[in-house]
N, C-alpha and C positions, 0 to 999 in steps of 0.2 A: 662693088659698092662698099664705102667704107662705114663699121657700126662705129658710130661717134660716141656710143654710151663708155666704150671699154678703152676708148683711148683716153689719156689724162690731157685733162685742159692746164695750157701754162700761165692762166689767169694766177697773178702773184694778190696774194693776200697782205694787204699794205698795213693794216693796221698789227697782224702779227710780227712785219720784219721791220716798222718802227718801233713796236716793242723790245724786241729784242737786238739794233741797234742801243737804244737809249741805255740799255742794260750797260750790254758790251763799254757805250763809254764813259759809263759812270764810274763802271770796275778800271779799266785803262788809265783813267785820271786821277785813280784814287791811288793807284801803282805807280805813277805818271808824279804825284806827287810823293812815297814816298823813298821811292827812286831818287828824288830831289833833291829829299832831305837829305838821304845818306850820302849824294854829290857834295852838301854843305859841312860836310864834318870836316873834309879837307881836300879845299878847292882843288884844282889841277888837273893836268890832263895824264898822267900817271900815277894818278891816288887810287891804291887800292880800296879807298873807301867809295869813289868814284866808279868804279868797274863795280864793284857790289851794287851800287845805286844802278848802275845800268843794267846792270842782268835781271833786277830783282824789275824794272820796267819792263823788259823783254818776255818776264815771263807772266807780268799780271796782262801785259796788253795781250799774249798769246791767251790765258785761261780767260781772259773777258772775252776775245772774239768766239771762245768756244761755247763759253754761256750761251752770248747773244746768238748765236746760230743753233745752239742746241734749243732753244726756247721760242723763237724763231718758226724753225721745223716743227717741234711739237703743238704748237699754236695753231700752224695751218693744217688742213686737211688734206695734208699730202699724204701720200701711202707708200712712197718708193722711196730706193735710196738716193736715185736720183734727183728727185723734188726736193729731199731734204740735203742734197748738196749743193742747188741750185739754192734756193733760202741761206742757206751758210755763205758764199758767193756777194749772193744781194745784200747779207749784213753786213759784210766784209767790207764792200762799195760804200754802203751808209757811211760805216764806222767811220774810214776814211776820211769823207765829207765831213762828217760832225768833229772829226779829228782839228784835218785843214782848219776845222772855222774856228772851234776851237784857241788851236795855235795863234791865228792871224789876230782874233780877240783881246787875249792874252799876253801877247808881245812875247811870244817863244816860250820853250820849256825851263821849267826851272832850273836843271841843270845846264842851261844854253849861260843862263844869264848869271849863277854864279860864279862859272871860272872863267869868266871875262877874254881870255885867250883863245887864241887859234887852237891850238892843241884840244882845247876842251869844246871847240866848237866843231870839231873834226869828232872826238869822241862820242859829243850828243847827237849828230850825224849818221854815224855808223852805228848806237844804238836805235837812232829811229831808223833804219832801214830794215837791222837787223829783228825790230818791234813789227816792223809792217810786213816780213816775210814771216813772221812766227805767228802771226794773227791772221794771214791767210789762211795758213792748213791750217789753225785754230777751228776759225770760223767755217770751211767747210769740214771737219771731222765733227765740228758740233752738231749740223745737220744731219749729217750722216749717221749719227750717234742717237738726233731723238727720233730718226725712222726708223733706226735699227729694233731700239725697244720700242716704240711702236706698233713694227712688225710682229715682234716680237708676243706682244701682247695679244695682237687681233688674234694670232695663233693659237695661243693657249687660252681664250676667251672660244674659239673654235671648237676646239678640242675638247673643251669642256661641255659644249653643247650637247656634242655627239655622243655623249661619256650617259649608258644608263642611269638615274635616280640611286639614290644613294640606299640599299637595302631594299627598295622597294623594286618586286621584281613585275615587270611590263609586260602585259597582258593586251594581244597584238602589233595593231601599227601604231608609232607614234603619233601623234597628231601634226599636220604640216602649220610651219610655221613660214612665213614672208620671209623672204633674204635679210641679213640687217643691212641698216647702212650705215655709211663710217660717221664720225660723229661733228659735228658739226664744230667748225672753227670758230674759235675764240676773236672776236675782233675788238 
């Protein structure tokens, strides 16, 4: 017979990994723009000011996906590392979504629209690829990241339990106390 208390449920907590979506691509956008700008200094599809502006999208859209999945994970009441790579994952998907619609809104990114060319439309291409594979493992190491100190914590919240009164020395048995439980998600 299986005990269902000790297995973890993969009921997903929606309102934690909308939160932490929403994050993710407020940061993304805000990088997303100014990535733009510095594409605007000098149009083209070989401007070194254009490769700057792309890297510097690359790398906010990767530290946004890691927020939103760090924030994400730490929202819900997950307690593994697994659960909070599964939350990094599902913000990842979000972000995407919110991304796509975003874009289609928008009429494309700002660097699509200033160097007007092929070349430069090849280039904003190959940074959003490059954007969508670096906010993949973003997004799941941010997970991974707020179970880890999560774990991290119950541990030494544990540990401290166990740990005698501070000076005061204990005279028999401790008193029992009820198991705790983990704390309740934020929604």
């Amino acid at each position: 017979m299986v005990n269902y208390r000790k297995t973890e449920s993969w009921r997903l907590h929606w309102g934690a990994l909308l939160g932490g979506a929403v994050i993710a691509v407020s940061i993304g956008w805000l990088g997303e723009l100014v990535g733009g700008l510095f594409m605007l200094f000098q149009p083209g599809e070989s401007s070194v000011w254009g490769w700057i502006g792309g890297l510097l999208t690359v790398v906010f859209w990767a530290g946004a996906a890691f927020v939103g999945g760090f924030v994400a994970s730490r929202s819900a009441d997950r307690h593994t590392r697994a659960g909070g790579m599964v939350y990094g994952a599902v913000v990842w998907g979000l972000m995407g979504a919110f991304g796509a619609l975003l874009f289609a809104l928008l009429g494309g990114t700002v660097g699509l629209l200033a160097g007007g060319t092929a070349g430069a439309a090849r280039l904003s291409l190959g940074i959003g690829i490059l954007a969508l594979l670096a906010s993949a493992a973003g997004a799941v190491m941010g997970g991974l990241a707020g179970q880890t100190e999560a774990l991290q914590t119950l541990a030494e919240e544990e540990e401290e339990e166990e740990r005698p009164g501070r000076g005061t020395p204990r005279i028999g048995k401790p008193p029992e106390q009820p198991p705790r439980e983990p704390p309740t998600p934020i929604h």
